[in-house]
C-alpha positions in Angstrom: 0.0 0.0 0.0 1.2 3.5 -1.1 0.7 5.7 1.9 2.2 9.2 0.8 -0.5 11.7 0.5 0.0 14.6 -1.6 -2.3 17.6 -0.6 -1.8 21.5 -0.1 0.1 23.9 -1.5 2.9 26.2 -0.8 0.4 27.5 2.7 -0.1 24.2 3.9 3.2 23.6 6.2 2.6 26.9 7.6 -1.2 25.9 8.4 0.0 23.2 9.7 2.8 24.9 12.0 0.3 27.3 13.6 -2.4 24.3 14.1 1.1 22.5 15.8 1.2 25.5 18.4 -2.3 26.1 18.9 -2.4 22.6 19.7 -0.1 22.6 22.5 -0.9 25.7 23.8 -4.7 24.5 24.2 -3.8 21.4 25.9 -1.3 23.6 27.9 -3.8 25.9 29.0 -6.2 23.5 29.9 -4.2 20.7 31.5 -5.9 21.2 34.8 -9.5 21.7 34.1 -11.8 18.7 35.5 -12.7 17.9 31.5 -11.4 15.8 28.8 -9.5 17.6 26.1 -10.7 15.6 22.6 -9.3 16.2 19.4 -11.4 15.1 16.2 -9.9 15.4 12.9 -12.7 14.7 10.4 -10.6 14.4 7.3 -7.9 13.3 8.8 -6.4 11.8 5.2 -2.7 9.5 6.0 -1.6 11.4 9.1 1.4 12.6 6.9 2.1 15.1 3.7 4.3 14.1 0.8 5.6 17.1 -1.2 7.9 17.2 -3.7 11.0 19.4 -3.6 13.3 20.0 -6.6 17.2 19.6 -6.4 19.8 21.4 -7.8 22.9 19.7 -9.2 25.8 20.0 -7.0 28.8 21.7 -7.7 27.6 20.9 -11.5 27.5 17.4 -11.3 24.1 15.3 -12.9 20.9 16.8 -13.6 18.6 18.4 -11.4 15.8 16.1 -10.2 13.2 16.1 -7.2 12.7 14.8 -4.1 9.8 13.3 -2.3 9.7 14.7 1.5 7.0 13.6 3.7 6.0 16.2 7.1 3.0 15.6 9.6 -0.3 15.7 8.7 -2.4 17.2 11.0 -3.6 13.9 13.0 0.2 12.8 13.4 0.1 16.2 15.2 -2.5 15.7 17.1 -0.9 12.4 18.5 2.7 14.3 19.1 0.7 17.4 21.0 2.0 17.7 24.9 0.4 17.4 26.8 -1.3 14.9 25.3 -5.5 14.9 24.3 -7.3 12.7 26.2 -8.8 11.1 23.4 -7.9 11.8 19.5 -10.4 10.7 16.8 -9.3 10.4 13.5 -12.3 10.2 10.8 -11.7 9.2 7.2 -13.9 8.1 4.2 -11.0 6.5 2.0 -10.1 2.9 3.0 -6.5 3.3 2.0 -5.9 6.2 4.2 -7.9 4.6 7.5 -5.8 1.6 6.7 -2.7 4.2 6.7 -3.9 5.6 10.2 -4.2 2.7 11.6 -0.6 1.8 10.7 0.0 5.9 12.2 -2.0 4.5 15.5 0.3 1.6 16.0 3.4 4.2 16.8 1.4 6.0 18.9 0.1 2.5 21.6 0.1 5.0 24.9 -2.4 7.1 22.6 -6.1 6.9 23.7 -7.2 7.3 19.6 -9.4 5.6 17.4 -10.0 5.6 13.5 -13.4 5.6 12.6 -14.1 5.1 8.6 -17.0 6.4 7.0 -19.1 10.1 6.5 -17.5 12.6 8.4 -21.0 14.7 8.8 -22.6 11.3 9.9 -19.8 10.5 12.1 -19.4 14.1 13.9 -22.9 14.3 14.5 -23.3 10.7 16.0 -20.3 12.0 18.6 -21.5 15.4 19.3 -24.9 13.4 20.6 -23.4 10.7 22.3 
């Protein structure tokens, strides 16, 4: 399975720098209230970004080519955030990519996070009423 996911454009690392420090400084801030700090991510695609970079020759040797870098996504983010979220729910519609988080899950075992696959609108809803 082919887990890169290529999304965003030139914006989307700094998007996903200030969600990084919102992130912590919400769980910061609210580390001592009695209530459970829950992150959903309702497209939460692989939990990483691939981008492509291009290369310069060096020093004038070979031809210039690219690069595939992969970064956090925004639900690897979510798992890295300290202190951590009590619970982190990770919603996805596209089989490949839930089978991608679950594979993201399985680095994160003192996480309390779940995948759930199917309509994010369905999904949210069913939560927010639970």
């Amino acid at each position: 399975m082919d887990a890169r996911h290529f999304f965003g454009s030139s914006e989307t690392e700094r998007k996903l720098d200030c969600l990084r420090r919102y992130l912590t400084a919400y769980t910061t801030a609210l580390q001592n209230k009695a209530f459970s700090r829950i992150y959903i991510d309702a497209f939460a695609g692989t939990g990483s970004r691939t981008e492509t970079k291009a290369v310069l020759p060096f020093m004038g040797h070979g031809e210039e080519s690219v690069v595939e870098v992969s970064t956090p996504g925004s639900a690897r983010i979510a798992l890295e955030t300290r202190p951590a979220f009590h619970h982190v729910l990770l919603i996805e519609k596209d089989p490949q990519r839930v089978a991608a988080l679950k594979g993201v899950l399985s680095e994160y075992p003192e996480s309390r996070a779940q995948v759930r696959e199917g309509d994010a609108n369905r999904i949210v809803q069913h939560v927010c009423n639970r």
